[in-house]
C-alpha positions as CSV (number, residue, x, y, z in Angstrom):
1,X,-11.0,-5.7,-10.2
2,X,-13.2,-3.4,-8.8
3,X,-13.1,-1.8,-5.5
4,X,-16.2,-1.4,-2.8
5,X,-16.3,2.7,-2.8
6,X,-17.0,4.5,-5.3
7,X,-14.0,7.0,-4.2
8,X,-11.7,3.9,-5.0
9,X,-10.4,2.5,-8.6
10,X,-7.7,0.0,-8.9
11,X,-4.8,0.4,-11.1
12,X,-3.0,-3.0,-12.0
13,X,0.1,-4.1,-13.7
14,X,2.6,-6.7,-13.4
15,X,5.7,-6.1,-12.0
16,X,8.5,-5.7,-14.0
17,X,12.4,-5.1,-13.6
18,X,11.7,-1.0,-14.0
19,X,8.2,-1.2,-12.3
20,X,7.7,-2.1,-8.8
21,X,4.8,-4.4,-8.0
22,X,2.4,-1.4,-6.5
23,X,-1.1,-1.7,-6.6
24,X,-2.3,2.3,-6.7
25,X,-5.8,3.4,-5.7
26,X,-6.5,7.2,-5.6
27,X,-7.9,8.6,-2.6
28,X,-6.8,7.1,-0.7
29,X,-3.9,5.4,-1.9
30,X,-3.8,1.8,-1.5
31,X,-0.7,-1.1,-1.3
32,X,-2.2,-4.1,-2.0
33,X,0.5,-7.6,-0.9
34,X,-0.5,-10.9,-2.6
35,X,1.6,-13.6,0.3
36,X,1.3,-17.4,-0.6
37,X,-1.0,-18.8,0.8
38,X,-0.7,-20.6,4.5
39,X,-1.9,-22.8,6.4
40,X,-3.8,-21.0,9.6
41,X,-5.1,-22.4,13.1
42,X,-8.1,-20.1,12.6
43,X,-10.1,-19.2,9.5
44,X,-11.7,-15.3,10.0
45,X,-14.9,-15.0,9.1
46,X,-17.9,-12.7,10.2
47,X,-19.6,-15.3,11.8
48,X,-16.8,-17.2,14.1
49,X,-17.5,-16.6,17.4
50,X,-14.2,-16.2,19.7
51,X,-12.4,-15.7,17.3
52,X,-10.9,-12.6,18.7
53,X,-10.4,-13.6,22.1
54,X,-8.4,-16.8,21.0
55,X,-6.0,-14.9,18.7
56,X,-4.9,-12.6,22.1
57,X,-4.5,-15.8,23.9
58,X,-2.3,-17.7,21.5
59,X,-0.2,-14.7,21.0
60,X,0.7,-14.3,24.8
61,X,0.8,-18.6,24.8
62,X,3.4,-18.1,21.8
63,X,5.7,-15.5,24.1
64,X,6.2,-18.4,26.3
65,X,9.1,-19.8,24.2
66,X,10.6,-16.2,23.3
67,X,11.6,-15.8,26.6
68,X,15.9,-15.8,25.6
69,X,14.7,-12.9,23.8
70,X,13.4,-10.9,26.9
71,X,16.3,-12.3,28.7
72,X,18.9,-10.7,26.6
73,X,17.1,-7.4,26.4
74,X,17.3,-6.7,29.6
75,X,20.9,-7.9,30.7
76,X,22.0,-3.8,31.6
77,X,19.4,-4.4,34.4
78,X,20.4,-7.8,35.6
79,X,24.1,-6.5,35.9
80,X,22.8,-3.9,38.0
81,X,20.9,-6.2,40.1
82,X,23.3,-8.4,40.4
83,X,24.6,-7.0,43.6
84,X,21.9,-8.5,45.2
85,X,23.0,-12.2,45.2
86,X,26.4,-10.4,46.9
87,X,24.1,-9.0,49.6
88,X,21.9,-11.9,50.5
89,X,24.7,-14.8,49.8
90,X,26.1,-14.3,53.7
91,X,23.1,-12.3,55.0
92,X,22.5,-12.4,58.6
93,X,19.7,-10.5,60.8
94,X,22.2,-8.1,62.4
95,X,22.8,-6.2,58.7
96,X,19.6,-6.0,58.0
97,X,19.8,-2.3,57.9
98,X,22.2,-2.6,55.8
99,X,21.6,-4.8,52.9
100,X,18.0,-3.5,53.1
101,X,19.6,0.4,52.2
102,X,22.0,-1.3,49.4
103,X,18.6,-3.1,47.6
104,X,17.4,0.1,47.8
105,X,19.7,1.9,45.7
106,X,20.0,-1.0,43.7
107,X,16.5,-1.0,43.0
108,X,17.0,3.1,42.3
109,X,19.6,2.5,39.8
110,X,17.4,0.2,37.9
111,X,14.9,3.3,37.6
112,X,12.3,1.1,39.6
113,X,11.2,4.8,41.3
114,X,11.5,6.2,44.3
115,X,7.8,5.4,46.0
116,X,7.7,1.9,43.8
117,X,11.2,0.9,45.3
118,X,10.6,2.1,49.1
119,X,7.0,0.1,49.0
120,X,8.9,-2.9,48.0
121,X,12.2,-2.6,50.3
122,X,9.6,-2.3,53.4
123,X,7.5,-5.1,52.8
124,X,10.9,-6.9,52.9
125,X,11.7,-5.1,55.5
126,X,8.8,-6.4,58.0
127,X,8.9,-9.5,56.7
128,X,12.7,-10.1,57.8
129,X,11.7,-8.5,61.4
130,X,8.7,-10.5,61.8
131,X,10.6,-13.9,61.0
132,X,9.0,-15.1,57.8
133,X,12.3,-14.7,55.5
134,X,15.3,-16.3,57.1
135,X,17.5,-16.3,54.8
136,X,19.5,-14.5,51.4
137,X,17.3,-17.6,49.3
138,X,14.0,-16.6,50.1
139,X,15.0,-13.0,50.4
140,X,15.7,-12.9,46.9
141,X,12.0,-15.5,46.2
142,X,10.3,-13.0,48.2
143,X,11.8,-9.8,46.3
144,X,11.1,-11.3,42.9
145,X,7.4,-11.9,44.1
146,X,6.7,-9.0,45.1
147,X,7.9,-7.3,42.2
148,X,5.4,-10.2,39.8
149,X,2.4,-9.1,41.9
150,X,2.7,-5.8,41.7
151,X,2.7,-6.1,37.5
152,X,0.4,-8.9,37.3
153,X,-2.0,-6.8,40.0
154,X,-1.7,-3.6,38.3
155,X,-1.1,-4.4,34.7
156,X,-3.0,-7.6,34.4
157,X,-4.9,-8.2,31.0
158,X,-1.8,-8.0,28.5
159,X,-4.0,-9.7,25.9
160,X,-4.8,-7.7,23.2
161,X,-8.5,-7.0,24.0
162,X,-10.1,-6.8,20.5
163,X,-13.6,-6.9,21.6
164,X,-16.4,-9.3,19.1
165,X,-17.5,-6.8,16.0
166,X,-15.2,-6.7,12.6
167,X,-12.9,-4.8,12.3
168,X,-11.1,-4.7,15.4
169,X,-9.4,-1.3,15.4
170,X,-6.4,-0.9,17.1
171,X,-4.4,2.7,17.5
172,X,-0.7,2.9,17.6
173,X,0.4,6.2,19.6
174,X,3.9,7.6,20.9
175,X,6.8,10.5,20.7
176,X,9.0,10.4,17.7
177,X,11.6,7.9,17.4
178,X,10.2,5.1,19.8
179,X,9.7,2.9,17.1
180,X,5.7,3.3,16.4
181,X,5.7,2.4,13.0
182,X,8.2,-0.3,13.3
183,X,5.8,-1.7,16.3
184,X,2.8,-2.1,13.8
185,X,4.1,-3.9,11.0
186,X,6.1,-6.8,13.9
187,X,2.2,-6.5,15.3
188,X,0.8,-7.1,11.6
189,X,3.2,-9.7,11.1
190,X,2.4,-11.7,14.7
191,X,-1.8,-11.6,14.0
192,X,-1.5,-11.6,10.1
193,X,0.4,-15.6,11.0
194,X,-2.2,-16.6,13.4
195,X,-4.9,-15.9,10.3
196,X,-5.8,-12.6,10.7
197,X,-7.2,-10.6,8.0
198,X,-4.7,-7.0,8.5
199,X,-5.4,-3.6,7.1
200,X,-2.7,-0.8,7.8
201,X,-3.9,2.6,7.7
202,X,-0.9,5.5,7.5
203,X,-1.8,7.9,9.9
204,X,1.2,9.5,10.2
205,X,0.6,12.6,7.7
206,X,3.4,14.9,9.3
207,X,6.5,12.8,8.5
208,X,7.2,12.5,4.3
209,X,8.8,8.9,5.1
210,X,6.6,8.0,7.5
211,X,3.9,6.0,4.7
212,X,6.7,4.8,2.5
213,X,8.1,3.2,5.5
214,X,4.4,1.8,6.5
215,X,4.3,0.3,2.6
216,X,7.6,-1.0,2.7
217,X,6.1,-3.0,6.0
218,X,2.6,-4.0,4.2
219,X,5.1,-5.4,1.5
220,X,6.8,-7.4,4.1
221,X,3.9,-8.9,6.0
222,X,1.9,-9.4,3.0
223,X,-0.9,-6.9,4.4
224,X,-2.8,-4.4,2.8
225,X,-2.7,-0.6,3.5
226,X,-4.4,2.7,2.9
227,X,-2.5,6.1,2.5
228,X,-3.6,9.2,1.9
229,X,-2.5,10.5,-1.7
230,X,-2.0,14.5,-0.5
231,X,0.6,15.4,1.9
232,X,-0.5,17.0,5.4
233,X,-4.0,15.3,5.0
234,X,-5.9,14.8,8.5
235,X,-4.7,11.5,10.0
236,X,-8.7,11.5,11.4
237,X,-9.5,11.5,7.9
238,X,-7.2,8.6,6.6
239,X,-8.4,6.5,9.6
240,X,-11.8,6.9,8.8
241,X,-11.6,6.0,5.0
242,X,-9.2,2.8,6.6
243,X,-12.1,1.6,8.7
244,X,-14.8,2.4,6.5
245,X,-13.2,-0.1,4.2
246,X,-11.9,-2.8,6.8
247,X,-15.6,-2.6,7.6
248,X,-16.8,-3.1,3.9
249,X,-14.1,-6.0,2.8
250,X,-14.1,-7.7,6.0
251,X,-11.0,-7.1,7.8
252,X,-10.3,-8.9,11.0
253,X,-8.4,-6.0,12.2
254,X,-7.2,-2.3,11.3
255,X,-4.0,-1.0,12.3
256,X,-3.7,2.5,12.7
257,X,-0.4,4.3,12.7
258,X,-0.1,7.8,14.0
259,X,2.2,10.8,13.7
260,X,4.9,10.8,16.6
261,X,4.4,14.1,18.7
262,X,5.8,15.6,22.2
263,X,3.6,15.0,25.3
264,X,3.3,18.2,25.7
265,X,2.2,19.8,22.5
266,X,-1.3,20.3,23.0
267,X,-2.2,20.8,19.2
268,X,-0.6,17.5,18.0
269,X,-2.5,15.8,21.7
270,X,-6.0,17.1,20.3
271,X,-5.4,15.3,16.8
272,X,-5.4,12.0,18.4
273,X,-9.0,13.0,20.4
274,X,-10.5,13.6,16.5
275,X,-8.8,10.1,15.6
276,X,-10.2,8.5,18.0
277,X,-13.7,9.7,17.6
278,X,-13.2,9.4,13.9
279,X,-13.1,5.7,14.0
280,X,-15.6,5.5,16.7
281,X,-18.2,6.5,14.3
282,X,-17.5,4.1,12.1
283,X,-17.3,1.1,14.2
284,X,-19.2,1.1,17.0
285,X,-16.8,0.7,20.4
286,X,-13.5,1.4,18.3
287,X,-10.8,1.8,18.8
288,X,-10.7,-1.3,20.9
289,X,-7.0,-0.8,21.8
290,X,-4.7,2.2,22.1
291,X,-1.3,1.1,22.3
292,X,1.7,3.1,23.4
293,X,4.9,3.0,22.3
294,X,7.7,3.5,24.9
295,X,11.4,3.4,24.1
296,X,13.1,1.2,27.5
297,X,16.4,3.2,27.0
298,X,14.7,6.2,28.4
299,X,14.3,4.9,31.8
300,X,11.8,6.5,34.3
301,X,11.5,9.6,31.6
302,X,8.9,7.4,30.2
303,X,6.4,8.7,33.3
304,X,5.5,11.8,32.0
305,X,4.9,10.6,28.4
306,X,2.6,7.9,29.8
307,X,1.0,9.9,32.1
308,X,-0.3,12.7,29.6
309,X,-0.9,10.0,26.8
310,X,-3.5,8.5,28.9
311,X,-5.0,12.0,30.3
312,X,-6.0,12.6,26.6
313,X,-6.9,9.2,24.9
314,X,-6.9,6.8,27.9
315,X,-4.0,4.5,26.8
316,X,-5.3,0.7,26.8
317,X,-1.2,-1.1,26.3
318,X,2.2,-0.7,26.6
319,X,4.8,-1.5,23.8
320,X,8.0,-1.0,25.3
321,X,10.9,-0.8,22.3
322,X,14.4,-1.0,21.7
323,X,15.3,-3.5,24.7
324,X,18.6,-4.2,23.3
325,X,20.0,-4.7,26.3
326,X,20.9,-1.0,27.5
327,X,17.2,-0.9,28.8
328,X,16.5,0.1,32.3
329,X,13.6,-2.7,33.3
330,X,12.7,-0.9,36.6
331,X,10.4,1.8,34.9
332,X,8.4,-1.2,33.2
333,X,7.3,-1.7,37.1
334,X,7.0,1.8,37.7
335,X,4.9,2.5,35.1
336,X,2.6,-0.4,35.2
337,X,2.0,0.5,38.8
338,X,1.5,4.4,39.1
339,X,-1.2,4.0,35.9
340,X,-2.8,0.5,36.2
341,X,-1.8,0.1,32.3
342,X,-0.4,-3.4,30.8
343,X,2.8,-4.1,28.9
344,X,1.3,-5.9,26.0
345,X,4.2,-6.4,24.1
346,X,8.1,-6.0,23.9
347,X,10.9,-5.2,21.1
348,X,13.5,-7.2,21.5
349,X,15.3,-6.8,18.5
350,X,15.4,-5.6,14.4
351,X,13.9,-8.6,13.2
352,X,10.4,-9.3,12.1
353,X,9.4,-11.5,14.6
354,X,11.1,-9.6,17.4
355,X,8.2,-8.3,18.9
356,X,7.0,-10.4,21.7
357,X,4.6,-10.4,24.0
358,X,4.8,-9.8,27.4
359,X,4.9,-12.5,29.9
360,X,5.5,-10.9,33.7
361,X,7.2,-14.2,34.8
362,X,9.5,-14.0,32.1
363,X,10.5,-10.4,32.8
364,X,11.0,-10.8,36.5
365,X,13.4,-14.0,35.8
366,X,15.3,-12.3,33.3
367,X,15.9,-8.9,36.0
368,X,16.0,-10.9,38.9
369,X,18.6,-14.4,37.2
């Protein structure tokens, strides 16, 4: 076998019970998965048309039956919300006042944000006074509508966007521990069963684990990946040698992993500027999606993070992570709001298949049941 660079040579042998089944390239270093074959709704090639834009869709169709999943991922917010159907069961117009300043902290508790939470208890508010709500029912209709439009308004196109020129090149991005890696090889799985060609690239040079654990996830999914063979090698560099050959071997799409760094270290910020332009010049357009990764159990200190993520890079989705049923839902609304950025996906769980794609309806129910 011979591989498309001249700065790659493949290294081949069967797996045995002392040798894993690893398929080594040098620079950089390459896991190579060989999955049965399956049975696709799409076959990838160069010259399909659409082919992009249908695999977003039928991924967001396909969250429409995960939507237990979502519900039991956000059940810490439900319970706080529940006060709600107290309030409205015997509401009458003289407590107004009163049930209006109860929502409110409701609202507060469920880290839906101050300015987010007083915009939506007024609107109520006039409502009520102007006689179009009459009653707890369509209180409670009205609330859980308000709360849709303002993610569906702000946050609308929480299809992956992956643009028309192979490879698509998405960018995973995030703080440590929020489950970035993790959040690639669900994503891999999800496109990789809709017939997508998937190339990992490890850009996460800081962390010794951090390609191991990407491998361990190419293994899984059946994808390949490319790693770089010296430790502390430029992620920019890694991501440019993974394009270069998505680009040569016909990849549908390239996912890059990144190293997890604070918001506020500038030095570690600047490294995902070169990684962006890196791929860039390779594929004109790229990256066509910058996702980042948000852990739910944090609550509104997710703000920040957001906020200077998409001062440097310009963040494109949300993945919000570990909504194992502890997460404060609020800050999904508060977030989506203050930066105009869409959830694209949630983690719902350990499992491959746990990471589902957002569907606003779904999310509102399961808050609001």
């Amino acid at each position: 076998m011979a591989a498309s660079s001249a700065n790659l040579s493949l290294l081949s042998k069967p797996s045995t019970a002392s040798s894993p089944p690893h398929l080594l390239f040098n620079l950089p270093k390459t896991l190579s998965a060989n999955p049965r074959p399956r049975t696709s709704r799409f076959k990838c090639s160069a010259g399909q048309t659409g082919f992009f834009t249908r695999l977003g869709r039928l991924i967001k169709e396909k969250a429409k039956s995960d939507v237990e999943k979502v519900f039991s991922g956000f059940s810490k917010t439900r319970e706080n919300l529940a006060v709600i159907d107290e309030l409205l069961l015997y509401w009458n117009l003289a407590d107004t006042d009163k049930v209006l300043d109860e929502l409110e902290e409701a609202l507060l508790v469920s880290d839906f944000g101050p300015r987010i939470t007083v915009k939506i208890v007024e609107s109520l508010r006039e409502d009520i006074l102007s006689g179009k709500l009459k009653s707890g029912s369509e209180i409670k209709d009205a609330l859980k509508k308000s709360v849709l439009e303002l993610i569906t308004t702000r946050g609308s196109k929480t299809e992956l966007q992956l643009g028309f020129r192979k490879p698509a090149v998405v960018i995973i991005v995030g703080v440590n521990g929020g489950g970035k890696t993790t959040s690639l090889g669900k994503l891999a799985y999800r496109l990789k069963n809709e017939g997508a060609k998937i190339l990992m690239a490890a850009g996460d040079t800081f962390r010794a684990a951090a390609s191991d654990q990407l491998e361990i996830w190419a293994e899984r999914t059946g994808c390949e990946i490319v790693v770089a063979e010296k430790d502390k090698a430029k992620a920019s560099s890694v991501l440019s040698q993974a394009v270069k050959r998505g680009k040569e071997q016909g990849f549908d799409v390239v996912l890059c992993d990144t190293s997890g760094r604070l918001h506020t270290n500038f030095s570690l910020m600047e490294e995902l500027i070169a990684c962006k332009k890196a791929v860039g010049k390779i594929v004109p357009g790229a990256p066509n999606e910058i996702l980042l990764v948000l852990d739910g159990t944090t609550g509104l200190n997710m703000l920040p993070q957001a906020r200077e993520f998409n001062e440097v890079v310009g963040i494109t989705g949300l993945i919000l992570t570990k909504l194992d049923g502890s997460a404060r839902g609020g800050c999904v609304v508060s977030v989506v709001d203050e930066l105009g950025i869409p959830v694209k996906f949630v983690g719902v769980g350990e499992g491959v298949e746990d990471l589902q794609p957002f569907d606003a309806e779904a999310f509102v129910n399961a808050i609001f049941s």
